[in-house]
SEDO-665260 format. One line per field, with one value per atom (N, C-alpha, C): residue number from 1; residue in one letter; atom name; x negated, y, z negated. Coordinates in nm, 2 decimals. Atoms other than C-alpha are relative to their C-alpha. Layout:
// SEDO-665260
minu (NUM; ...)
sedo (A; ...)
doza (CA; ...)
px (X; ...)
py (Y; ...)
pz (Z; ...)
//
This chain:
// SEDO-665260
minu (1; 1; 1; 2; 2; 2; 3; 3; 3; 4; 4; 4; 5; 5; 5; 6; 6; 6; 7; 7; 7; 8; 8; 8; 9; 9; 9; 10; 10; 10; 11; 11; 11; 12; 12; 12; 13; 13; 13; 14; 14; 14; 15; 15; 15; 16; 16; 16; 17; 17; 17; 18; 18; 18; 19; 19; 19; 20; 20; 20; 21; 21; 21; 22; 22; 22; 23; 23; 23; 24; 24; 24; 25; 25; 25; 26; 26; 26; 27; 27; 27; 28; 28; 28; 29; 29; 29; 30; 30; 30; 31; 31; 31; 32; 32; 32; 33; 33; 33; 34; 34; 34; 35; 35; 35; 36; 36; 36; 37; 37; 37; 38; 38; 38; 39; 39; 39; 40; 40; 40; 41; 41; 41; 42; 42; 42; 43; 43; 43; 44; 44; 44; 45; 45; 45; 46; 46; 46; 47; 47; 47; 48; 48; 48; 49; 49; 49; 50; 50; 50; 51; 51; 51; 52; 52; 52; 53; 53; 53; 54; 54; 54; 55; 55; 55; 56; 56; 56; 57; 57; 57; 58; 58; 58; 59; 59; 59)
sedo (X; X; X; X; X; X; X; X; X; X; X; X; X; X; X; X; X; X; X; X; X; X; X; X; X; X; X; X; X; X; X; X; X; X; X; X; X; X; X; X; X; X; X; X; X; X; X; X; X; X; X; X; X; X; X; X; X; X; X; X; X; X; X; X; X; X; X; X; X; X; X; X; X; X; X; X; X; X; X; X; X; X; X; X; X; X; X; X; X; X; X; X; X; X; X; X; X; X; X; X; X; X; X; X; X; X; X; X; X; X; X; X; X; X; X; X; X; X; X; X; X; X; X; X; X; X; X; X; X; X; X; X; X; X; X; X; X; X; X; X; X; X; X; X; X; X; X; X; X; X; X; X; X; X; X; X; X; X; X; X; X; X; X; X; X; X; X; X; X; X; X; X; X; X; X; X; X)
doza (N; CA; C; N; CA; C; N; CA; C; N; CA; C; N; CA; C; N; CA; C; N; CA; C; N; CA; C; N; CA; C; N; CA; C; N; CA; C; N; CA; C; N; CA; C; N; CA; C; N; CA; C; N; CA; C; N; CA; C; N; CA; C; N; CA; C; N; CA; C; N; CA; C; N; CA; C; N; CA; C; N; CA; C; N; CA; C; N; CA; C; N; CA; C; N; CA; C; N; CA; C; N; CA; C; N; CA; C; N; CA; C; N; CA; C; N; CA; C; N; CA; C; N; CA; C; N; CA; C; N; CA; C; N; CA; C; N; CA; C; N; CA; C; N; CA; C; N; CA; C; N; CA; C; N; CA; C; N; CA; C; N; CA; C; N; CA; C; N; CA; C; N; CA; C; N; CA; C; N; CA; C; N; CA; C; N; CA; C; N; CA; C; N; CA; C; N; CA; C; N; CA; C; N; CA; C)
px (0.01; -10.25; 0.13; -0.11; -9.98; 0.05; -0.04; -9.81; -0.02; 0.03; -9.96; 0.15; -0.14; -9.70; -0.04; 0.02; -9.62; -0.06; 0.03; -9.76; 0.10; -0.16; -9.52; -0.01; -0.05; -9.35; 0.00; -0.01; -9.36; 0.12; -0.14; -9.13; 0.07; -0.06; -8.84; 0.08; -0.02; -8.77; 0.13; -0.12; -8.43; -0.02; 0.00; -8.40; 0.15; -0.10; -8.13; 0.12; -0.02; -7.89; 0.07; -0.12; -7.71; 0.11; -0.11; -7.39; 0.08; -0.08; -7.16; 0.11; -0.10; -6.87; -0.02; 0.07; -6.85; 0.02; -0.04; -6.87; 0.05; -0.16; -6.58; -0.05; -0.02; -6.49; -0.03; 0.01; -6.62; 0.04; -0.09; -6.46; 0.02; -0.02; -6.30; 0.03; -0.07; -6.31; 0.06; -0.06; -6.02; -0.01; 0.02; -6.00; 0.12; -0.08; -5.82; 0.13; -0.16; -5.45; -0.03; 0.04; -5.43; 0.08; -0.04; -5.36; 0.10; -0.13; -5.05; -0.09; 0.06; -5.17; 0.10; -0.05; -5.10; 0.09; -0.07; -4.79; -0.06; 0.07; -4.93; 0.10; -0.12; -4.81; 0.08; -0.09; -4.52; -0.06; 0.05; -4.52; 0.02; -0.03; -4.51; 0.01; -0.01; -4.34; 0.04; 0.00; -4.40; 0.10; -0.06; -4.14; -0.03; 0.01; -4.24; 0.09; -0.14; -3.99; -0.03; 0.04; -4.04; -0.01; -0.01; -4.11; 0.11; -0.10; -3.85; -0.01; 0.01; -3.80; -0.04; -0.06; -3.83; 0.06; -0.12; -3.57; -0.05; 0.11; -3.61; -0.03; -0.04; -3.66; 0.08; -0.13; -3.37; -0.02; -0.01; -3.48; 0.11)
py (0.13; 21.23; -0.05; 0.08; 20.98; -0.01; 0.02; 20.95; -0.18; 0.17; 20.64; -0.08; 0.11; 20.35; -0.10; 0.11; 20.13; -0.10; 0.13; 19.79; -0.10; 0.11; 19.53; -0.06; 0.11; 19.34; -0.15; 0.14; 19.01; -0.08; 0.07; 18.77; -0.04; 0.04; 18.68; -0.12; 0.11; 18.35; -0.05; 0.00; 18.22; -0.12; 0.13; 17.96; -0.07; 0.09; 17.68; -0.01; 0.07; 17.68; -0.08; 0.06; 17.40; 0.01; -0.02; 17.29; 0.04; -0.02; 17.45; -0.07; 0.06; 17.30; -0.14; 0.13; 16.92; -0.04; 0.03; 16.73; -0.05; 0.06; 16.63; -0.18; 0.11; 16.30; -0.08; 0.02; 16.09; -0.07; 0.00; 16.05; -0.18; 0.16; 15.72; -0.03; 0.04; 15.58; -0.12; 0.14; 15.34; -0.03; 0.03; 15.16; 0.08; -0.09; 15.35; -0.10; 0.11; 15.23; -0.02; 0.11; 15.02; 0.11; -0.08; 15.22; -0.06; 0.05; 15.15; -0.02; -0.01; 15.02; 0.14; -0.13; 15.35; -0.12; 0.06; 15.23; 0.00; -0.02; 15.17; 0.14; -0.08; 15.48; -0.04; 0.02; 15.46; -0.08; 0.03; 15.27; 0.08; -0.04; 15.49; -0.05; 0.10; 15.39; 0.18; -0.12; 15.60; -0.07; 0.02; 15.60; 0.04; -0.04; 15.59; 0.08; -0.01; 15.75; 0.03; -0.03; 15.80; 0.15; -0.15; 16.15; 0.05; -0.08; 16.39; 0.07; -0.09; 16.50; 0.16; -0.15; 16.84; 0.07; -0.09; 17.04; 0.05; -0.10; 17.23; 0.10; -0.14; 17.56; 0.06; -0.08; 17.76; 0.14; -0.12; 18.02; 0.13)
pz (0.07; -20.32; -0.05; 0.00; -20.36; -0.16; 0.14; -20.71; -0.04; 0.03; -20.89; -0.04; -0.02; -20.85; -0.11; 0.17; -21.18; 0.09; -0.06; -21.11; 0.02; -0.04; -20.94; -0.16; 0.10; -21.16; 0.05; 0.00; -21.22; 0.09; -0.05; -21.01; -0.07; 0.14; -21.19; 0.09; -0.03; -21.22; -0.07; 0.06; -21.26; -0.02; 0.04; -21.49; 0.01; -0.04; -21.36; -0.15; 0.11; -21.67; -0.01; -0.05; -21.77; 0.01; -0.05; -21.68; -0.12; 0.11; -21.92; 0.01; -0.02; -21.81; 0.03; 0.00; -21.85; 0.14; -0.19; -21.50; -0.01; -0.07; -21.33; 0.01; -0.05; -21.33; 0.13; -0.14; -21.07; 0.07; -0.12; -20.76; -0.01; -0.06; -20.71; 0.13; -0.13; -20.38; 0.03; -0.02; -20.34; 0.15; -0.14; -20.02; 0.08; -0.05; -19.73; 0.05; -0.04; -19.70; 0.15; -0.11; -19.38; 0.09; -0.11; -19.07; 0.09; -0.11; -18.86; 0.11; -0.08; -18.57; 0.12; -0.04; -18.32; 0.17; -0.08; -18.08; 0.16; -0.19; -17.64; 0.02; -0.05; -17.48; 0.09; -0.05; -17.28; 0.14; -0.14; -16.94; 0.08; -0.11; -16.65; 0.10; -0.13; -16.38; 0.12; -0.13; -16.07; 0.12; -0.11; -15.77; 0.10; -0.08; -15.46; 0.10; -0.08; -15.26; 0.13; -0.12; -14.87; -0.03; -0.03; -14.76; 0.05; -0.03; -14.71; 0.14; -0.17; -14.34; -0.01; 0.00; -14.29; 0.09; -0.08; -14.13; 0.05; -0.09; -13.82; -0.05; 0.00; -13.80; 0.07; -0.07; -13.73; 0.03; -0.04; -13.48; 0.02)
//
């Protein structure tokens, strides 16, 4: 026979307490400074250049 087992306990309920610390001041949201407009990237200029011969081969 099994050793009689206390009876559960009660759930324990945690009570929320208040804030002890005073709350923070709240947040001001000023408007967001004005964004640089972001510079075009560069132009790329591609050169076509003819193709390059290629040399014989020198048996």
């Amino acid at each position: 026979k099994r050793p009689e087992q206390p009876p559960p306990q009660p759930p324990v309920i945690i009570h929320q307490r208040e804030q002890i610390c005073p709350t923070p001041e709240p947040l001001i949201f000023r408007e967001r400074p004005p964004v640089r407009p972001v510079p075009p990237p560069p132009q790329k200029t591609e050169i076509c250049l003819p193709p390059v011969p290629v040399p014989p081969r020198s048996l």
